[in-house]
C-alpha positions as CSV (number, residue, x, y, z in Angstrom):
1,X,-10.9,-90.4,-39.5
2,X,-7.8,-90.5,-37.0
3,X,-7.9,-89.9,-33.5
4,X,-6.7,-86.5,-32.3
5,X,-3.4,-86.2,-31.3
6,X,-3.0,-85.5,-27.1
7,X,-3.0,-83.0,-25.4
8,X,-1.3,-81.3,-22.5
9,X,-2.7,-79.1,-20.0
10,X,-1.5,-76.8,-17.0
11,X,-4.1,-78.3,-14.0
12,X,-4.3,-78.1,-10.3
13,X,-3.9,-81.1,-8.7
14,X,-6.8,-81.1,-5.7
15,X,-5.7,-85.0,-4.5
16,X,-4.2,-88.2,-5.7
17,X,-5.6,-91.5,-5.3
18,X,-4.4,-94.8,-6.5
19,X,-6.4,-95.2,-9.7
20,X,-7.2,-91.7,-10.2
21,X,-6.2,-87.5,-9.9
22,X,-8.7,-85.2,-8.7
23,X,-7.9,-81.6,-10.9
24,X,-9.0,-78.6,-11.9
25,X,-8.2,-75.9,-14.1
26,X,-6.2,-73.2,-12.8
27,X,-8.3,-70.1,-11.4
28,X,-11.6,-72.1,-12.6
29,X,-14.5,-71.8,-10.3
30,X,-15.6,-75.0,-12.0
31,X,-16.1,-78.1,-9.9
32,X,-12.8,-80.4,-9.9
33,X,-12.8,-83.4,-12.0
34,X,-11.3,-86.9,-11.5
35,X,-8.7,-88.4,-14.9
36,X,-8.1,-92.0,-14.4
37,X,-4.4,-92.5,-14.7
38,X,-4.8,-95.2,-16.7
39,X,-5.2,-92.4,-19.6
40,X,-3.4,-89.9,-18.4
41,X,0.2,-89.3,-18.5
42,X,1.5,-86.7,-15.5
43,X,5.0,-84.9,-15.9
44,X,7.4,-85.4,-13.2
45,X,7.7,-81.6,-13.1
46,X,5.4,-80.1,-10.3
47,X,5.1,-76.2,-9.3
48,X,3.5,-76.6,-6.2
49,X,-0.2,-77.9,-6.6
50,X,-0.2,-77.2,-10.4
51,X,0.6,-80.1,-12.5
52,X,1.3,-81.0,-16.7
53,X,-0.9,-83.8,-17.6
54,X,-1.2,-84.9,-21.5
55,X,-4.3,-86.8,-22.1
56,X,-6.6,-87.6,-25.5
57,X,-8.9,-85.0,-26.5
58,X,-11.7,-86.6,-26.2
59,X,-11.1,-87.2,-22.3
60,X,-10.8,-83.7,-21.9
61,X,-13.6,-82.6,-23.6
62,X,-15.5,-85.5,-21.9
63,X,-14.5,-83.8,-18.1
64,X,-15.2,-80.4,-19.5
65,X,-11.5,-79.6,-19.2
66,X,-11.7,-78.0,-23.0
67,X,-14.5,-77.4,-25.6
68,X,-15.5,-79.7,-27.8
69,X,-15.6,-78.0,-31.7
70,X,-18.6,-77.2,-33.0
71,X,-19.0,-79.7,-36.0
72,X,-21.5,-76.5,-37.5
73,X,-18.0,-74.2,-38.0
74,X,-15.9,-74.5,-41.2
75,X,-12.2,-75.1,-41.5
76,X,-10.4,-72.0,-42.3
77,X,-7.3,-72.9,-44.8
């Protein structure tokens, strides 16, 4: 099985830290979430607080920053 391929999300950037971004998705009332930038790559483009970020799937599934597939739902062709 290979790895999914990244993927790149619009997020707003709450702060920055050395090691780490604090974000959230856009218009979310979800609590913010921290990416270590260690996975993350952040474009230099910035529209005010809202940010690109590409990171692997599973890191934003992990964070809650997409849903995870439901291994239960067939592939349509």
């Amino acid at each position: 099985m290979t790895a999914a391929p990244p993927i790149s999300l619009t997020l707003h950037l709450e702060r920055e830290e050395r090691d780490s971004i604090c974000v959230r998705l856009p218009g979310a009332e979800v609590a913010a979430v921290f990416l270590p930038t260690s996975q993350i790559e952040i474009a230099p483009e910035r529209l005010g607080r809202r940010i690109l970020v590409t990171l692997p799937r599973w890191l934003a599934e992990a964070k809650g920053l997409v849903s995870k597939p439901d291994p239960n739902q067939g592939v349509l062709l």
